[in-house]
C-alpha positions in Angstrom: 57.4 141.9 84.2 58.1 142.3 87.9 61.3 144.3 89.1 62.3 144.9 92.8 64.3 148.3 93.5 66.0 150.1 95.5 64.2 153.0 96.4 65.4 155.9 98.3 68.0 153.8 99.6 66.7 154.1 103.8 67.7 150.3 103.8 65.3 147.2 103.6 62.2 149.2 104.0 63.3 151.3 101.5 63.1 148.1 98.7 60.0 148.5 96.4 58.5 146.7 93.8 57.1 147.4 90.6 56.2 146.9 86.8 58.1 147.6 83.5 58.1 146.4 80.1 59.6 143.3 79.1 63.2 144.0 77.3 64.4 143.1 74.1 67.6 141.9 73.1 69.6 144.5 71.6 72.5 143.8 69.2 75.6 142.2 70.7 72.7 141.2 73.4 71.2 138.5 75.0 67.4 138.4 76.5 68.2 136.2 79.8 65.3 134.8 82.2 66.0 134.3 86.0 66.3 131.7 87.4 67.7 132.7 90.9 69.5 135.5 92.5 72.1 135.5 95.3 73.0 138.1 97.7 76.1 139.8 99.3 77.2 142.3 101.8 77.5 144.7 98.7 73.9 144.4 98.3 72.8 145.5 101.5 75.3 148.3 101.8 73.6 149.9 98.6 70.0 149.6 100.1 71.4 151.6 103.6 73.2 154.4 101.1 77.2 153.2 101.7 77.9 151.7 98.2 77.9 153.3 94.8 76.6 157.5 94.5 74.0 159.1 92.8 72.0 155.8 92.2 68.9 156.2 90.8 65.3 154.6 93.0 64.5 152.6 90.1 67.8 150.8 90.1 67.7 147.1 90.4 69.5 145.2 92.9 72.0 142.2 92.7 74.9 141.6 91.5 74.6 137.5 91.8 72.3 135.3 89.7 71.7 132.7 86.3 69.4 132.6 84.1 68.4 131.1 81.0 68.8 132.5 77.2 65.3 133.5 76.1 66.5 135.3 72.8 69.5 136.1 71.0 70.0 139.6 69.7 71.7 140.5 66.2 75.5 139.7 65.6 75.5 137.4 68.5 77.5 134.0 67.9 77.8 131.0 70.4 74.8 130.9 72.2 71.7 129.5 72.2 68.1 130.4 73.2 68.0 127.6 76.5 71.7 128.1 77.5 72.3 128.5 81.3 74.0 131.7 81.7 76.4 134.0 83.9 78.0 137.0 84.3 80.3 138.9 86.4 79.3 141.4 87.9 81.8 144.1 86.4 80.4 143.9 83.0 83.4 146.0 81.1 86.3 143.9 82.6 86.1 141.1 80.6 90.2 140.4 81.0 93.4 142.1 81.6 94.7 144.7 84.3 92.0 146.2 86.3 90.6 150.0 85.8 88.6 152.4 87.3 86.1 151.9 84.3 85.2 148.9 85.6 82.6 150.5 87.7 80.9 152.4 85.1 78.3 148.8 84.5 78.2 147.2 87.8 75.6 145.2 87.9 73.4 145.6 91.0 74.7 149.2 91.4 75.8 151.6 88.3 73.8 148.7 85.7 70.5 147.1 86.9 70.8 143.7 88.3 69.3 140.4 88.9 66.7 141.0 91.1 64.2 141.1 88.0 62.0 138.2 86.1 64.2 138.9 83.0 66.9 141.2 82.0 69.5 141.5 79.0 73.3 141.2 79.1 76.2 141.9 76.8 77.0 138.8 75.2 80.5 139.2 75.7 80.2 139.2 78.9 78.4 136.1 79.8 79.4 132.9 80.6 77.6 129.7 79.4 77.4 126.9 82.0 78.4 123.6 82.2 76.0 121.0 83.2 78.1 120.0 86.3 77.6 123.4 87.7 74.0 123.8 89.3 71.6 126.6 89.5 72.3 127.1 93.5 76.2 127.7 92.9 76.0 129.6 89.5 73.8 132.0 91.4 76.2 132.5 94.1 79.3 133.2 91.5 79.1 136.8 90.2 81.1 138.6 93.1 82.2 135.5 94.5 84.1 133.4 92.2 85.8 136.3 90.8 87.1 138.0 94.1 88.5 134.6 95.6 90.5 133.6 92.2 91.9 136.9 91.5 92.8 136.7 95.7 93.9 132.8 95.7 95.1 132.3 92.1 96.0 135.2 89.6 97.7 137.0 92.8 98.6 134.7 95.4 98.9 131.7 93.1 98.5 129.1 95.5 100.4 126.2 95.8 99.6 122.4 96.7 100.6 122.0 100.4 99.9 125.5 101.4 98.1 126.9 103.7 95.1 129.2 102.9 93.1 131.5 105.7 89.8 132.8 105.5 87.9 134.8 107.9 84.1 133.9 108.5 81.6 131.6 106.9 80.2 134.1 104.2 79.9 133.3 100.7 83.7 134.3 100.2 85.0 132.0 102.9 83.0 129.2 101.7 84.2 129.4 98.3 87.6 129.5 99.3 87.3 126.6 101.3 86.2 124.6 98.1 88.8 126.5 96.0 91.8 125.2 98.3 90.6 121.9 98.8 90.6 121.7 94.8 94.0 123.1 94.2 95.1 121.2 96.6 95.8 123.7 99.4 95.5 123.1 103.3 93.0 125.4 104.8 91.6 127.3 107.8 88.6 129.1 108.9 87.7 131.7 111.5 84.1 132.0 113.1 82.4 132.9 116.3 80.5 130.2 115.9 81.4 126.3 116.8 78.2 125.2 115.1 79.6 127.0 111.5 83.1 125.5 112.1 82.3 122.0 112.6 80.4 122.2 109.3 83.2 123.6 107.6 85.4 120.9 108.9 83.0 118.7 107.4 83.7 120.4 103.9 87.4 119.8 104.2 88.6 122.8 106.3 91.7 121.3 108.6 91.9 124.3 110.8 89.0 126.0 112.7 89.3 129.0 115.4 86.6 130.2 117.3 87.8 133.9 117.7 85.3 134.6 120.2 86.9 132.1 122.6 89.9 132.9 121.3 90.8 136.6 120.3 94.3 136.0 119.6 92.9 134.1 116.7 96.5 134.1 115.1 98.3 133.1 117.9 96.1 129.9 118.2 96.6 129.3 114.4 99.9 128.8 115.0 98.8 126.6 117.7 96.5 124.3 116.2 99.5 124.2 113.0 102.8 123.0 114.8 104.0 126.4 114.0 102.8 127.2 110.5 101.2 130.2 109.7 98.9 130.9 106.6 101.1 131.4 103.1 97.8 133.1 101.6 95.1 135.2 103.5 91.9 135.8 101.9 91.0 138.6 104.4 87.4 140.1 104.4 88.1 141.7 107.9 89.7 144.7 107.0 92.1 147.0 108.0 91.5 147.6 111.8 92.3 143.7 112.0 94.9 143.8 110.1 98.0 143.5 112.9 96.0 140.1 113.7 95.9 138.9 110.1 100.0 140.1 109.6 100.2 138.2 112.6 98.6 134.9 111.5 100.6 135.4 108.4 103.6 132.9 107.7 107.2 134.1 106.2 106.6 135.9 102.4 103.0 135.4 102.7 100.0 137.0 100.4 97.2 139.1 101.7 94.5 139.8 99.6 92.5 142.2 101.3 88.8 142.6 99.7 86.1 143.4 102.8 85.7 145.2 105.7 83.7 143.1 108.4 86.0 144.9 111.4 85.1 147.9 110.5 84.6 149.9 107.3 86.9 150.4 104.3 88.2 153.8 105.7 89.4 152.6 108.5 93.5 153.1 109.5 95.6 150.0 109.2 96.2 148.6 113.1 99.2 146.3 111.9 102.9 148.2 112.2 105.2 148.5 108.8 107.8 146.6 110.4 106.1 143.2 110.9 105.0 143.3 107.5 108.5 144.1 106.6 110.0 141.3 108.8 107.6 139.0 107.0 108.3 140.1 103.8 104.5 140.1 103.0 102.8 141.3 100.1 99.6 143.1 100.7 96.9 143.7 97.2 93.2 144.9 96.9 91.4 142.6 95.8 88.2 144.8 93.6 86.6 141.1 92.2 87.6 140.4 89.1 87.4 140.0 85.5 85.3 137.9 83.2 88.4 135.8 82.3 89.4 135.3 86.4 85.1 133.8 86.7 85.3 131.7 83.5 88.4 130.2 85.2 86.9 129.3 88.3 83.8 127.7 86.8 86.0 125.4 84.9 87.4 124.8 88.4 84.1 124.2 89.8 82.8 122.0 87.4 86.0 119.8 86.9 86.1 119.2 91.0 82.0 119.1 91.5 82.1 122.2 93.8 78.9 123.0 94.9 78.2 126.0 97.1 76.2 125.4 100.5 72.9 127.6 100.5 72.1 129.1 104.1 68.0 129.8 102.9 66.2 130.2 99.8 63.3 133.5 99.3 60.6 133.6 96.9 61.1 136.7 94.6 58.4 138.1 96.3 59.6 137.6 99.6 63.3 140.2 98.5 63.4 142.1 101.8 62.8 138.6 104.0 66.5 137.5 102.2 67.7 141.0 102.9 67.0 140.9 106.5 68.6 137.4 106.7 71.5 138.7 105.4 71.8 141.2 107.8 71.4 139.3 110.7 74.1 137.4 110.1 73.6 134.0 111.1 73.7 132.6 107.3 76.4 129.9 106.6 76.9 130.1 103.0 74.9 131.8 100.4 71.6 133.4 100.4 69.3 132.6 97.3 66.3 134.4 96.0 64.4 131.7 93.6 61.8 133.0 90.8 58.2 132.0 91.7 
């Protein structure tokens, strides 16, 4: 079968494909064909060197994708060969407090990954799919789903009538525009882009900044509200933006901080202690989440009929054409890479 890697990890150029056998399913296995694949910054920062060590070139990239059960391996109960299938991405962390662990099968970075005609996963850690939820989303789910409801439900356990911020138009943002809208949240979106806000004000979004017009993105917020700030933050700027998301923050609000697009994740904090004090925020990582956090959210998704807006679509032999798309930037939504 045909596998992409990641080679000696120069960046796109570095991406290489080759051959291997076909696997087997293994006890407590299943033997999964591809059906798509779907990328995130995480992805990209492993080709350029800046995510997991000591990979080796042979690795396989991608944490995102379904497939569909091609055999089941011994001592394997509730599946069937033609289930559509999922996983997230932390194989080990199936439910329960997070742990360093976790990272020891990663898919996409310490485990190979998606981007592969078939590969096998452990049983317990897949998800079957529901019929309401289609190829295009399930592919897009792996780091997504998982990172937003750990950030908007198991911590910040949104409420009807809040108000929910997001930063961007990636694949997080996106699904946590669909995720408010069907918890019954209020919600608002940052972009540089009037283009990518109008079409999220089509999906439901009631708030839209342009930051590039308007820097002091929190102060018009507050604007554009009457006067309310965001109760929950899903922030994928980071920490040298931080005094601007504390700042767009309303009165005991929740930040869950998860990416670093201002910067990188070593940067210093710009916001001061004592407005997050004087807010009475609370602040928590946000490292994805757990089998039971993405089983949760597909329920979600397939009770409301989410479906997750693809920016493009690759042929799997076209990989490093979806990576450079990525990295430019201008995708709204997900990036898929569909099997020939």
């Amino acid at each position: 079968m045909k596998v992409w890697e990641i080679g000696a990890r120069t960046g796109i150029d570095g991406l290489r494909i080759a051959e291997r056998d076909e696997p087997t399913a293994g006890a407590g296995e299943l033997l999964v064909k591809t059906v798509a694949s779907g990328l995130n910054y995480r992805d990209l920062m492993v080709l350029r060197g800046h995510y997991g060590n000591d990979l080796p070139e042979n690795r396989i990239p991608l944490s995102d994708g379904v497939g569909v059960v091609e055999a089941v391996g011994e001592g394997v109960s509730g599946f069937n060969v033609g289930d559509r299938v999922i996983a997230p991405h932390f194989l080990n962390w199936l439910d329960g407090p997070y742990n360093f662990g976790i990272f020891g099968a990663d898919l996409g970075v310490t485990a190979d990954g998606w981007l592969a005609e078939k590969m096998t996963l452990p049983a317990a850690s897949t998800i079957a799919l529901p019929a309401a939820v289609d190829d295009q989303t399930a592919a897009s789910l792996a780091v997504v789903a998982g990172t937003v409801w750990h950030a908007m439900v198991a911590f910040s356990a949104v409420k009807p009538g809040e108000l929910v911020l997001a930063q961007g138009t990636g694949g997080v943002s996106i699904f946590a525009l669909h995720l408010a809208k069907a918890l019954g949240a209020d919600f608002a979106i940052t972009s540089s882009s009037d283009e990518k806000l109008a079409r999220a004000k089509d999906m439901g979004a009631d708030f839209a900044i342009n930051y590039r017009d308007r820097p002091d993105w929190a102060a018009a917020l507050w604007e554009q509200t009457g006067g309310r700030g965001a109760d929950v933050v899903v922030d994928t700027l980071g920490f040298p933006a931080l005094a601007e998301t504390v700042a767009a923050s309303a009165v005991n609000g929740r930040i869950g901080t998860l990416g670093a697009l201002s910067g990188t994740p070593q940067a210093t904090a710009s916001a001061n202690q004592g407005d997050i004090i004087g807010k009475n925020l609370t602040i928590k990582g946000i490292a994805s989440g757990s089998r039971a956090m993405m089983a949760a959210a597909v329920a979600t998704i397939a009770e409301h009929g989410i479906s997750i807006p693809v920016d493009q679509e690759f042929a799997f032999a076209d990989a490093p054409a979806a990576f450079r798309h990525l990295e430019s930037g201008t995708h709204f939504g997900k990036i898929l890479i569909r099997m020939d």
